[in-house]
Every structure is written in C-alpha cells, then in structure tokens.
N, C-alpha and C positions, 0 to 999 in steps of 0.2 A: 154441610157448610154452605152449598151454594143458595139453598133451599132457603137459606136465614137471609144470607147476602138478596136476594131475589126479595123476601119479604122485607126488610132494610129499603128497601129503593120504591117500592108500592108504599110503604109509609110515606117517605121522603115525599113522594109525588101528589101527593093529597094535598088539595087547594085550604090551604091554610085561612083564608077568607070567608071562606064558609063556618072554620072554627070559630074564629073570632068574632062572627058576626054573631053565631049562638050564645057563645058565652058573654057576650052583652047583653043581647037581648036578656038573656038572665039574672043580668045583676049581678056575674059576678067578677070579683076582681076590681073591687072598691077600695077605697084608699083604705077601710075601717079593714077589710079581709086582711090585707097588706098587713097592716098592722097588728093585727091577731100573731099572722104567721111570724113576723120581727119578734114582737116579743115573747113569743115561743123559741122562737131561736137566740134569743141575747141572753133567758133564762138559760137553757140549754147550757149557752156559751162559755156564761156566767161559772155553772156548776162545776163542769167539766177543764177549765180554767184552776179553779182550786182543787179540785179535785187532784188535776195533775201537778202541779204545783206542793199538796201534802205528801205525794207517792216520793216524788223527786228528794224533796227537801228530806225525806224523813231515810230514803235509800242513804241518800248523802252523809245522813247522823250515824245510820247505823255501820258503813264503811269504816266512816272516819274515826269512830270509836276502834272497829278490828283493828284499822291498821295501826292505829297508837297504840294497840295491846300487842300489836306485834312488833311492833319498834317505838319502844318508849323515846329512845333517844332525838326521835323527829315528831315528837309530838308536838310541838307549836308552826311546824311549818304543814304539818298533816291539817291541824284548826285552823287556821289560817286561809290555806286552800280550801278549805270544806265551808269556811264563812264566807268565802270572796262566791263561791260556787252557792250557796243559798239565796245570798244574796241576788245572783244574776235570776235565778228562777223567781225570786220575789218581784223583779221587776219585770221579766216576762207576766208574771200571772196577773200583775194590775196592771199591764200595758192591756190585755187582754178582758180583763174587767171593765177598763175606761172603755171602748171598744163597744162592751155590750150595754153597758151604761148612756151612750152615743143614741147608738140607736133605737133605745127605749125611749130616748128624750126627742127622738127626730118623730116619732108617732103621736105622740102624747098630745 
C-alpha cells in the first residue's frame, strides 16, 4: 500500500508543462478530437438512456400486472401508480436524451 501511495505522489509531481507542451506540439486535443469524443459519448448517452428507461418501465408492467393478480380488488390504484411511475421514467429518459442531443448540437 505504501509502495502505490509513494508511486501516487511521483506521478502527482511530474511537471505537467512539459505534458502539455507535447501534446500540442502534436495536434492533439483540437476542438474536431473534442468533438469526436462528445459524440461518442451523447451516442453512448443516448443509448443507455433508453435502454434504461425500457428495463424500468417494462419491470414496472410486469409488477404491476403480479400485483393486480394478486389483488384484483386494487387494481386501479395498482395502474394508476404504475402509470404515474412510467411516466416519471419517461421524463427522466428524455431529460437525458435532450441532454445528449445538447451536446451533439454544441460540436456540430
């Protein structure tokens, strides 16, 4: 442990100016790079967004179905809840789409 903490501190102290001057000197880290990276990651975002968003919504159907088989007699406050609770995840998920949509348009 101390061994890592020790190699942690020898990174830390590396003259970062010297990084930075190379990686210019290189070309890299251009606005076009940046923007590769963004839209790899808004696609990403994007995905992962609906993705979870189907997993949610679809756990949610299939609960709220058991639980209305198990008690017919609250079945409308069972739907109810389970559309108020869909719903909120659909606004999560295009809160999260706008989001990646944002910053596909800030590269472009």
């Amino acid at each position: 442990m101390h061994g890592f903490l020790a190699l942690l501190q020898q990174a830390a102290a590396v003259d970062t100016s010297v990084v930075r001057g190379a990686a210019h000197a290189a070309g890299a880290f251009t606005r076009d790079y940046m923007g590769a990276w963004a839209m790899l990651g808004a696609g990403i975002g994007a995905g992962v967004a609906v993705i979870g968003a189907g997993l949610g919504i679809g756990r949610i159907g299939g609960q709220a179905a058991e639980a209305m088989a198990r008690q017919p007699e609250r079945a409308a406050q069972i739907q109810t809840a389970g559309l108020i609770l869909a719903a909120l995840i659909e606004g999560a998920a295009l809160f999260a789409i706008v989001v990646t949509f944002l910053i596909q348009l800030k590269f472009k």
